[in-house]
DRENSE-840075 format. One record per residue: x, y, z of N, C-alpha, C in turn. Coordinates in steps of 0.1 Angstrom, whole numbers, padded with zeros to 4 digits, always signed. Example, Ala and Ser with C-alpha at 12.3 -4.5 7.8 and 13.67 -1.06 7.14 Angstrom:
+0132-0057+0078+0123-0045+0078+0132-0033+0078+0128-0022+0071+0137-0011+0071+0129+0000+0079
END
This chain:
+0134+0273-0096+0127+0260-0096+0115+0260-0106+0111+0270-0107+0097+0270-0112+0100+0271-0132+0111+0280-0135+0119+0278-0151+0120+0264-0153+0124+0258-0140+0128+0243-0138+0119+0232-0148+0109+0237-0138+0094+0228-0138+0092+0230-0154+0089+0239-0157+0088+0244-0167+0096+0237-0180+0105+0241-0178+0117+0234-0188+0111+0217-0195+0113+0211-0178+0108+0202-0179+0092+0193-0188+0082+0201-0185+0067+0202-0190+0071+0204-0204+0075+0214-0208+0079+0214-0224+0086+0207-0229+0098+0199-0223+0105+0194-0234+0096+0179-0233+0084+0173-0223+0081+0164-0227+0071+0162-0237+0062+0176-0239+0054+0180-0247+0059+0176-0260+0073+0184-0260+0081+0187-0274+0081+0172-0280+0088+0162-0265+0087+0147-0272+0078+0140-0277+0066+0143-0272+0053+0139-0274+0049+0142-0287+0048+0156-0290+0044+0162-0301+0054+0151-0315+0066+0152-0313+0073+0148-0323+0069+0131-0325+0067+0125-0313+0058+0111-0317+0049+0112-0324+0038+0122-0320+0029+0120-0332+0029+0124-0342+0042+0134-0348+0044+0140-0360+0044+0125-0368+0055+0118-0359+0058+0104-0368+0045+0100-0376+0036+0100-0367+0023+0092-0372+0018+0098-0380+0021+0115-0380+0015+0124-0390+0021+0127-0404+0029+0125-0407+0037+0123-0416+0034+0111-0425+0033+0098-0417+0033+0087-0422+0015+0088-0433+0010+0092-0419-0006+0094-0422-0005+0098-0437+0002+0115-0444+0001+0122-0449+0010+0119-0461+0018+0111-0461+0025+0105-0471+0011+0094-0479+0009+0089-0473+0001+0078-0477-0013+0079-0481-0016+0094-0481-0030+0100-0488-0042+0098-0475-0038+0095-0464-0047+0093-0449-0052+0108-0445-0063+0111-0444-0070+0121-0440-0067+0124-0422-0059+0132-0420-0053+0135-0409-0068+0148-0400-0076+0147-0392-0084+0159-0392-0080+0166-0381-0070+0163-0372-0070+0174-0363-0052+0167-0354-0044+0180-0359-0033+0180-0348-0032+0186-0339-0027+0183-0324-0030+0188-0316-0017+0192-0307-0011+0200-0301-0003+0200-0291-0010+0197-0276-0011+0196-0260-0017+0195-0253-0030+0189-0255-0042+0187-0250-0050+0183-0251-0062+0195-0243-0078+0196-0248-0085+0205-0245-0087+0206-0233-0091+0216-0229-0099+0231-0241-0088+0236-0249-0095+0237-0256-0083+0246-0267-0081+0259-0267-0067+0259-0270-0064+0278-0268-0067+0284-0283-0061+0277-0292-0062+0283-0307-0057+0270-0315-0067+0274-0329-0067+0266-0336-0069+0273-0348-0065+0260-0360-0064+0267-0377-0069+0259-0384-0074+0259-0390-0073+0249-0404-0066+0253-0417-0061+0242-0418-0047+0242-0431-0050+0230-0439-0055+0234-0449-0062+0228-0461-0072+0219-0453-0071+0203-0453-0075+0191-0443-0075+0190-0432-0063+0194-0421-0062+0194-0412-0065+0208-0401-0067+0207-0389-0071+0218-0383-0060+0216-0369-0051+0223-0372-0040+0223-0363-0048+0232-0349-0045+0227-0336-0045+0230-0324-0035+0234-0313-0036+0244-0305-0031+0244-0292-0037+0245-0280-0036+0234-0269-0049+0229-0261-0039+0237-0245-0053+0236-0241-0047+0241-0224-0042+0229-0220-0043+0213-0215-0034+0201-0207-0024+0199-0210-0013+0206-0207-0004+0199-0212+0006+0190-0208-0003+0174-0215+0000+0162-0210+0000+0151-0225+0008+0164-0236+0014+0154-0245+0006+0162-0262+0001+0154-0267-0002+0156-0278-0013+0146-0285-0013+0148-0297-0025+0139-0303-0028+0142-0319-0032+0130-0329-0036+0131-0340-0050+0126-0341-0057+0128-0349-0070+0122-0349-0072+0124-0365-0072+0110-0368-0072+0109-0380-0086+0097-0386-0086+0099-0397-0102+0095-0406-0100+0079-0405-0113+0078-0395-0116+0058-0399-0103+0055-0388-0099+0060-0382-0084+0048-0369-0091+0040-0365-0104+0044-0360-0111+0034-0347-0125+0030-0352-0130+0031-0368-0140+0023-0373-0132+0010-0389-0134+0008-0385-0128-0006-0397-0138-0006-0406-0152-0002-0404-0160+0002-0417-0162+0015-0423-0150+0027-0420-0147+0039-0426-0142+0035-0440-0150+0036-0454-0141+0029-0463-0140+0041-0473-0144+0057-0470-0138+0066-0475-0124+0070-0481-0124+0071-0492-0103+0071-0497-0094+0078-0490-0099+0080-0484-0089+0088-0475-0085+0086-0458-0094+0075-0457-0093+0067-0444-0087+0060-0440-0080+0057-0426-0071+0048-0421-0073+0035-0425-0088+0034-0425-0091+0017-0425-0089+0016-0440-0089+0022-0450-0094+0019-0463-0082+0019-0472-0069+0018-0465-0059+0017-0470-0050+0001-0464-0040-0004-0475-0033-0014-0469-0030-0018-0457-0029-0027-0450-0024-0040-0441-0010-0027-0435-0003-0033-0447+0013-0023-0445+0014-0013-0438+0005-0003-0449+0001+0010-0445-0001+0015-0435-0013+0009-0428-0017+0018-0415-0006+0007-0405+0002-0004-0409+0012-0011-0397+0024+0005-0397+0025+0009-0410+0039+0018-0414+0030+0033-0402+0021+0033-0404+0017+0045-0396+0020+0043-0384+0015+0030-0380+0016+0032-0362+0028+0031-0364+0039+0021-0365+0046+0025-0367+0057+0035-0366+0054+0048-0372+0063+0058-0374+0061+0062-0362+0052+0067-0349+0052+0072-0340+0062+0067-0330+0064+0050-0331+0073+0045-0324+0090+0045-0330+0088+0048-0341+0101+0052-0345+0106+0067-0347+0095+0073-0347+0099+0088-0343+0112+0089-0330+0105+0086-0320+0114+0086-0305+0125+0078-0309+0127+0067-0313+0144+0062-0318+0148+0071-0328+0142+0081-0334+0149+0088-0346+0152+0101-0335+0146+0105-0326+0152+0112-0313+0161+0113-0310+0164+0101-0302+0175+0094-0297+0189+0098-0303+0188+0092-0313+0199+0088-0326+0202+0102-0328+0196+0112-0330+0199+0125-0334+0207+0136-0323+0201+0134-0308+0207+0140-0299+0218+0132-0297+0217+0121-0297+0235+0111-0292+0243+0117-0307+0241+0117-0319+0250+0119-0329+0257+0133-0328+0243+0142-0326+0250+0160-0322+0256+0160-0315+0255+0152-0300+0265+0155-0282+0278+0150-0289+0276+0138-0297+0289+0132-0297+0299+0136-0302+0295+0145-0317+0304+0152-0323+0308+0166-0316+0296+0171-0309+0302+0184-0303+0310+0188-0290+0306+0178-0280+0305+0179-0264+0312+0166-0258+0304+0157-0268+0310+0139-0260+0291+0139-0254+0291+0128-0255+0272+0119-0248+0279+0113-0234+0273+0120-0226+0272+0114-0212+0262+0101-0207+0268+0086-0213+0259+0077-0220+0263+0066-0204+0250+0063-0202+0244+0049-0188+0248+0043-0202+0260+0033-0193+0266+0024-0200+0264+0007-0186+0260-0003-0196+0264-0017-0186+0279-0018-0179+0279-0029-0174+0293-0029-0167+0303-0034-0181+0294-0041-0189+0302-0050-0200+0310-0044-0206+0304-0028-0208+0308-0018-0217+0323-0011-0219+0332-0012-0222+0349-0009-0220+0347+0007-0228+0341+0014-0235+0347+0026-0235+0349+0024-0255+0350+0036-0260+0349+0040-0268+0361+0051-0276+0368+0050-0277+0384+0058-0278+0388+0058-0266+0394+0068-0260+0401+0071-0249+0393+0073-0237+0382+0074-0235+0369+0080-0227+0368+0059-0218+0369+0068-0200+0367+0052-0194+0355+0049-0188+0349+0046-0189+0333+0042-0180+0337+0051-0166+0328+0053-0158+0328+0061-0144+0313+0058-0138+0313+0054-0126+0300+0050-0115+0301+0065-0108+0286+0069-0112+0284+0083-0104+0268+0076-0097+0268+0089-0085+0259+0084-0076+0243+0093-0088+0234+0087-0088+0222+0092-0098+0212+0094-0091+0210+0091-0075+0199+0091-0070+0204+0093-0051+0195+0101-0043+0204+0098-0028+0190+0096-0021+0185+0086-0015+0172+0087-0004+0173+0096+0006+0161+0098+0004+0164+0108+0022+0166+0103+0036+0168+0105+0042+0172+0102+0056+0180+0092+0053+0188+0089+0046+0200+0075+0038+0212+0080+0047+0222+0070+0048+0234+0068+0055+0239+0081+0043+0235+0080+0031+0242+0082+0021+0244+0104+0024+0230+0109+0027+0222+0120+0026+0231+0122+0039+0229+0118+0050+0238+0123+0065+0255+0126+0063+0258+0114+0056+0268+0118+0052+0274+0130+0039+0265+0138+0030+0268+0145+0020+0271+0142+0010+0268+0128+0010+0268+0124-0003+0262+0130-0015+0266+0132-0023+0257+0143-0036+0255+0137-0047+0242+0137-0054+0241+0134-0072+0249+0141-0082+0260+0132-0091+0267+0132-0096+0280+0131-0094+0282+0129-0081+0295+0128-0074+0300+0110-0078+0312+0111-0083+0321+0102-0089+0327+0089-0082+0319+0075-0076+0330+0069-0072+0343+0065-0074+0355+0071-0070+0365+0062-0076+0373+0053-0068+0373+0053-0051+0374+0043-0047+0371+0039-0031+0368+0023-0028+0356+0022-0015+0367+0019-0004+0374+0016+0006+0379+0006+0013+0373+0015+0030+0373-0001+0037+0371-0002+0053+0381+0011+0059+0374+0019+0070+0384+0029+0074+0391+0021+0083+0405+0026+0086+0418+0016+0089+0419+0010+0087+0420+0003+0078+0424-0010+0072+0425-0009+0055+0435-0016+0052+0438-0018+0035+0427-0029+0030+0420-0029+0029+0407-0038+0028+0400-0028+0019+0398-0030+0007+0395-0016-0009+0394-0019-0016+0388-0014-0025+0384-0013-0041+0389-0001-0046+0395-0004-0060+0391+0007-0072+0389+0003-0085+0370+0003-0085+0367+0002-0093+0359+0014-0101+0353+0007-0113+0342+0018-0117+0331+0006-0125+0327-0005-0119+0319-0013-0120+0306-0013-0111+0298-0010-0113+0286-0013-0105+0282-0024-0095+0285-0027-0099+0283-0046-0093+0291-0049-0086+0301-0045-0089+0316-0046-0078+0313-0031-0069+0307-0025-0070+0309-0018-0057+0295-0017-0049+0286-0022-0054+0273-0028-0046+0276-0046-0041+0284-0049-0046+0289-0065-0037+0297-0059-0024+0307-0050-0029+0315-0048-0015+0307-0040-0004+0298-0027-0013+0290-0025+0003+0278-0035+0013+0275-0043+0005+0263-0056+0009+0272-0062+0016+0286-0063+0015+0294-0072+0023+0302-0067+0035+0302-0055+0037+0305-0044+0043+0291-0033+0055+0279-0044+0055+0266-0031+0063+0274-0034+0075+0273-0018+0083+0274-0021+0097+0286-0016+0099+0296-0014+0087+0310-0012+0086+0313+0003+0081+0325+0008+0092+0326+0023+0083+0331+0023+0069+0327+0027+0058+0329+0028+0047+0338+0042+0042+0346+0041+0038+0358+0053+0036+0354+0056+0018+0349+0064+0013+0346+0066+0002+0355+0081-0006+0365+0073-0017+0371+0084-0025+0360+0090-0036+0353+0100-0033+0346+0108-0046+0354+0116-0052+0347+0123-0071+0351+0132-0075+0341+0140-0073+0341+0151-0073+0329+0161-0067+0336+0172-0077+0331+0174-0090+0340+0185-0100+0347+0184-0106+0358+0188-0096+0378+0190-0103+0378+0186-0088+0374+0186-0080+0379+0180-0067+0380+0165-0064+0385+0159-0055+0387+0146-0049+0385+0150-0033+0375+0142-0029+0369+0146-0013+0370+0129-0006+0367+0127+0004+0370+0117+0008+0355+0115+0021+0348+0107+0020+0333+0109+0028+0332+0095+0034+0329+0093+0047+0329+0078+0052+0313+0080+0058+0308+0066+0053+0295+0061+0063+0295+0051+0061+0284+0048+0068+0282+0032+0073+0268+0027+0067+0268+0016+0059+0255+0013+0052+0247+0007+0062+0236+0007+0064+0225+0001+0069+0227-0015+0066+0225-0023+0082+0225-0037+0081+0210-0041+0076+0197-0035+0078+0188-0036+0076+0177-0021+0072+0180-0019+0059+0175-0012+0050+0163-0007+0051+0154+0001+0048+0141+0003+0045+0137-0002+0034+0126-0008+0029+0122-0015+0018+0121-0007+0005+0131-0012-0006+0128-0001-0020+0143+0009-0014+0153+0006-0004+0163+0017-0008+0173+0003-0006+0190+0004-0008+0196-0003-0008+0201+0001+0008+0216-0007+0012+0220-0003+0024+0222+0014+0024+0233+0021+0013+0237+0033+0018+0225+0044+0008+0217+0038+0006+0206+0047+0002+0205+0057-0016+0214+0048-0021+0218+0055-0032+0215+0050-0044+0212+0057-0055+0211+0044-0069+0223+0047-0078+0230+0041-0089+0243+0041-0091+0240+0041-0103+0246+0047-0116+0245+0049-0130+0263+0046-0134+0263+0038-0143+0275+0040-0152+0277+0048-0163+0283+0056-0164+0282+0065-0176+0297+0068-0181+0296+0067-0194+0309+0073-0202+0310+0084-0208+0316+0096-0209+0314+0109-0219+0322+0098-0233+0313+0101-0240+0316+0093-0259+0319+0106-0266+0332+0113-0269+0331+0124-0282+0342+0118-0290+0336+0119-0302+0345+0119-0316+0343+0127-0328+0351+0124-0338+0352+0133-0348+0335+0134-0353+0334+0144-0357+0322+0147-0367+0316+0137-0370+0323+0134-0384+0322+0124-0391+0317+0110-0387+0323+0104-0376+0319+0096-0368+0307+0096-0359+0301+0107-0356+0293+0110-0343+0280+0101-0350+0276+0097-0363+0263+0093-0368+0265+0075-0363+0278+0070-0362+0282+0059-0365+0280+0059-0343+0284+0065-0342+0279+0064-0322+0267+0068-0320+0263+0075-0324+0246+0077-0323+0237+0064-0326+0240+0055-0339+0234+0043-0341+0239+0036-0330+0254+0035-0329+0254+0022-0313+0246+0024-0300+0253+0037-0302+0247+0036-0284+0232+0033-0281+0223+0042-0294+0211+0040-0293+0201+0024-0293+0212+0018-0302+0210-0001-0302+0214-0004-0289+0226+0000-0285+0231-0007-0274+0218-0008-0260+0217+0011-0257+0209+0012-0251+0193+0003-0250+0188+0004-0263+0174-0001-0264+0177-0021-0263+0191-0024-0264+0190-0044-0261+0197-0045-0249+0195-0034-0239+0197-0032-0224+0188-0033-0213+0175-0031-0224+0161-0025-0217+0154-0043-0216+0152-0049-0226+0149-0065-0219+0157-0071-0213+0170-0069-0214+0180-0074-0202+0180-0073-0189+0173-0062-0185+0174-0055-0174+0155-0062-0172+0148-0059-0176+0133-0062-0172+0135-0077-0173+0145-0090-0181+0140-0098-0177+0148-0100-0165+0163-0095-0160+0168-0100-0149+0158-0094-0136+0152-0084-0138+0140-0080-0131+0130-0088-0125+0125-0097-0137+0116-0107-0132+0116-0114-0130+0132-0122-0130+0140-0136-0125+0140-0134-0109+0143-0116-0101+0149-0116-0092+0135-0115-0084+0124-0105-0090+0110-0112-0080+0106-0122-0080+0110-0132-0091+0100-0146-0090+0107-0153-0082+0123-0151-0076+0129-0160-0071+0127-0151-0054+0122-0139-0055+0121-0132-0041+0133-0123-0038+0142-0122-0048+0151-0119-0045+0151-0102-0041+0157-0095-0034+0150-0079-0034+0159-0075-0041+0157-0061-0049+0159-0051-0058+0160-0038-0053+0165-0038-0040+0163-0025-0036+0173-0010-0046+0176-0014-0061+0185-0009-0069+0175-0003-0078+0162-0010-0081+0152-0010-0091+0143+0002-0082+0137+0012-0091+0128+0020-0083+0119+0024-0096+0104+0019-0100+0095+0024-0104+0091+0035-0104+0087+0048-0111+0086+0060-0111+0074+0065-0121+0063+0071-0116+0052+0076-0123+0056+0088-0131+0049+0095-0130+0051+0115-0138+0057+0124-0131+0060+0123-0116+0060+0130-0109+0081+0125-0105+0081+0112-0105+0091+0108-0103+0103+0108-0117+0094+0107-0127+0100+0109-0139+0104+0124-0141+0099+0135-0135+0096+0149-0137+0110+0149-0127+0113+0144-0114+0124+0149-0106+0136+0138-0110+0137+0133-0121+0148+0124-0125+0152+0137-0138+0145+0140-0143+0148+0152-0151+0153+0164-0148+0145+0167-0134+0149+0176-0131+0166+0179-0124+0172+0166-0122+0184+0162-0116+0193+0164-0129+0190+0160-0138+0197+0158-0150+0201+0174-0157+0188+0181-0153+0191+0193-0158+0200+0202-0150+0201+0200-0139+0209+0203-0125+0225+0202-0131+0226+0189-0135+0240+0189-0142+0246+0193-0157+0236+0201-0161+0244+0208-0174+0233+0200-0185+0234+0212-0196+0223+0212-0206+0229+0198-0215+0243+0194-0214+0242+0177-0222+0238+0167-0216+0243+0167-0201+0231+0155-0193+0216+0159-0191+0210+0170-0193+0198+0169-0199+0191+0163-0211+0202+0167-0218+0196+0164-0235+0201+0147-0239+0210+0140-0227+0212+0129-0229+0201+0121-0220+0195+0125-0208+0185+0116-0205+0172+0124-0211+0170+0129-0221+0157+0129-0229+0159+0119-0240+0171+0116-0244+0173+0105-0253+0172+0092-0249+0178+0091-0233+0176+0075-0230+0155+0077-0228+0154+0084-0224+0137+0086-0219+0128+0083-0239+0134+0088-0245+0127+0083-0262+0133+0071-0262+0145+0063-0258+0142+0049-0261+0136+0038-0252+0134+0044-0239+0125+0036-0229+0110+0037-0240+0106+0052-0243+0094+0051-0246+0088+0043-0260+0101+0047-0272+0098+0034-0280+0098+0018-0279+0108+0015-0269+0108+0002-0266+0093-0003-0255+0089+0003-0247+0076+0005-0243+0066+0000-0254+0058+0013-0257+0051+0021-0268+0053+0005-0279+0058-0002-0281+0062-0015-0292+0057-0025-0288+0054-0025-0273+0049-0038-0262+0034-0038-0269+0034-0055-0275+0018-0059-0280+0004-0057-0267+0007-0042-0262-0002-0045-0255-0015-0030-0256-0027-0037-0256-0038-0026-0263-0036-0017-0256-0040-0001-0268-0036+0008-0262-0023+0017-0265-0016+0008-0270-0005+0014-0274-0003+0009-0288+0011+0016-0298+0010+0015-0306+0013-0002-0308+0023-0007-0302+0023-0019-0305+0011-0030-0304-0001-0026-0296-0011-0036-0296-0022-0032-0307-0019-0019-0316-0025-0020-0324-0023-0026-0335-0005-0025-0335+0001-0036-0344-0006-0049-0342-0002-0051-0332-0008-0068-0328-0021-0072-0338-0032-0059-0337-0043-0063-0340-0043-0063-0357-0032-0056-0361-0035-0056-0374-0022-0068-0379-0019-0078-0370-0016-0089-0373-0024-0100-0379-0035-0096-0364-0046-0106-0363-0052-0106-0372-0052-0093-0382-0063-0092-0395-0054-0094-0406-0046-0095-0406-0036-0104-0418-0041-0118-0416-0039-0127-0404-0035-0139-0403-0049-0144-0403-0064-0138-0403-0073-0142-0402-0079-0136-0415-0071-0127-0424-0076-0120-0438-0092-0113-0429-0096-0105-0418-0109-0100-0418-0102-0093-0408-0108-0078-0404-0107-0072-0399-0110-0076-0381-0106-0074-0370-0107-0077-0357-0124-0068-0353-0136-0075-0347-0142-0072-0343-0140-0055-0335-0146-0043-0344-0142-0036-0341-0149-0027-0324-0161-0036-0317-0164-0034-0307-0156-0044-0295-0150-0052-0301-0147-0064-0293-0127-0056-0298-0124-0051-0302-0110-0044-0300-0115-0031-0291-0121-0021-0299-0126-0011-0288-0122-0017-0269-0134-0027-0266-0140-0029-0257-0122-0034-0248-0118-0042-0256-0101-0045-0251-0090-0036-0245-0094-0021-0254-0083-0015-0255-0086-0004-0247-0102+0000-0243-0102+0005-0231-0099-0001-0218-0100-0017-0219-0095-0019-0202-0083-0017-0203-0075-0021-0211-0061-0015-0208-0057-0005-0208-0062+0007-0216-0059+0018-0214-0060+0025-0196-0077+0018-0190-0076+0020-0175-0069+0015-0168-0064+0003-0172-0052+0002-0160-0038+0007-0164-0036+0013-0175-0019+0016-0175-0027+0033-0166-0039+0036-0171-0041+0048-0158-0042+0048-0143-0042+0034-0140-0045+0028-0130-0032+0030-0124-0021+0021-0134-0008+0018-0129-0002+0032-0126-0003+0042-0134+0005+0055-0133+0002+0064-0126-0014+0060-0120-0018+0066-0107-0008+0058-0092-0007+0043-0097-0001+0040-0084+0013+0047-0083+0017+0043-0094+0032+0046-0092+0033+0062-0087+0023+0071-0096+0028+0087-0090+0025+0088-0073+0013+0078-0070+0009+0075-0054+0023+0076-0046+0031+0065-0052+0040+0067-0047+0053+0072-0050+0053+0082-0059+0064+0091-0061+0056+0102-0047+0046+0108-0048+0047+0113-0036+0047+0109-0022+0048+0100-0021+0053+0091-0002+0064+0092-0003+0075+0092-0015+0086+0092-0014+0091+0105-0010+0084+0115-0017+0091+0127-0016+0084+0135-0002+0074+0128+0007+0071+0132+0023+0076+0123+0031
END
């Protein structure tokens, strides 16, 4: 457990670090005075300096960091400063950090696909890709769930639902179709064909007529996923789809999200997850083999670039924003009056990630 943990801590490091390579690179192409890379954040364990920059390795480790000349004064007009370079330029900098993580993505889906096959969360819409057919596997089990009493297990294979005694069934591998038939079915014994392996087991429960809030009736969350492997040659040409596909799934999903609270509708499918909750969604993945690890680190870089793009201060996309604002106004954004913006936001996305870890641990007592 503890290799586990471990595993985990690093490889988010690792992603972190490579976001801000993006920015460091970009920085470093463009003649920008880069002064300090950092892995973790301080105290620091060791550090160098290499020509300009003074590379670091910090004791937190909760990511990474660049700190480069003039980012956060707009009257740094030294030649080698962030501010003192093009519009373009420092847009192409922030920039790169958020396209670092989609150059992630694209890279691990292109290697699985050519070597192994990508074990890829696909929509229902999605039919499959050569011979390989979509499959609904269970991704999540609540505790004390109809689901958990019964043995139900993560990664175990629905392949088909029907009422015990009676020819009243499904065989599907649609999501939607097999969360209609259990919502239509609480209260009823549920006869469930899994694959569990190379095996086919057969598991019956009964979903809950009335749920606990935030879990569904049988207590489970449901992923579609397809293994994608093709020739070599091909694997760059699946690595671009899936990675598009994936990232115009992510507003689809958050706006049917916000259609279904404003209308009240419940989501007990949808489950928000801080550091702690994201750390045991990883840690599940690693449970099932080093490609479904290395495939939810990929979907995890295009949540974070599609994120991380959101015009909102604080991130790289609201600095975009601002250096909109100083195009369309030709003058630079009041640089105490962006400051003063971009720390409230920054406290409440700390705000928010406090709640949410709040409640990744109620979950897990």
């Amino acid at each position: 457990m503890i290799l586990t943990i471990i595993i985990v801590i690093l490889s988010l490091i690792v992603l972190m670090s490579l976001h801000e390579m993006g920015h460091f690179l970009l920085a470093k192409k463009f003649g920008i005075t880069v002064e300090e890379f950092g892995i973790g954040y301080p105290p620091r364990i060791w550090g160098k300096k290499i020509k300009n920059t003074f590379y670091s390795i910090n004791w937190l480790p909760l990511g990474a960091f660049v700190k480069i000349l003039g980012e956060d004064d707009t009257k740094e007009k030294n030649p080698g400063s962030f501010a003192s370079k093009p519009l373009w330029q420092r847009a192409l900098v922030l920039f790169g950090g958020v396209a670092s993580f989609w150059i992630i993505a694209f890279l691990i889906i292109t290697i699985l696909s050519g070597i192994s096959g990508v074990p890829t969360a696909v929509p229902d819409s999605f039919e499959g890709i050569g011979k390989e057919t979509p499959k609904v596997q269970i991704f999540s089990v609540a505790k004390e769930s109809p689901a958990e009493m019964a043995d139900i297990k993560v990664g175990d294979e629905i392949k088909e639902l029907r009422i015990k005694n009676q020819e009243l069934g499904i065989e599907t591998n649609k999501i939607e179709e097999i969360q209609q038939f259990i919502a239509s079915h609480k209260g009823e014994e549920i006869l469930f064909s899994l694959k569990r392996g190379e095996d086919i087991i057969e598991i019956s429960s009964i979903p809950r007529v009335d749920p606990p809030e935030g879990e569904g009736a049988l207590g489970v969350a449901l992923v579609r996923a397809a293994n994608i492997q093709v020739a070599w040659y091909k694997s760059p040409w699946v690595g671009l789809k899936i990675t598009a596909l994936q990232t115009k799934d992510i507003p689809v999903q958050w706006y049917e999200l916000i259609k279904k609270k404003i209308n009240k509708v419940p989501t007990p499918e949808v489950q928000l997850v801080g550091p702690i909750g994201l750390g045991q969604i990883m840690t599940q993945a690693l449970g099932q083999g080093a490609r479904n690890y290395l495939m939810m680190i990929a979907i995890i870089s295009i949540y974070l670039a599609f994120f991380n793009l959101l015009p909102i201060p604080a991130l790289d996309g609201g600095r975009l924003l601002f250096i909109a604002i100083e195009a369309i106004q030709r003058k630079p954004v009041n640089p105490k009056v962006e400051q003063k913006i971009t720390a409230i936001f920054f406290m409440a996305l700390i705000l928010m990630a406090l709640i949410f870890t709040f409640q990744d641990i109620r979950r897990l007592f």
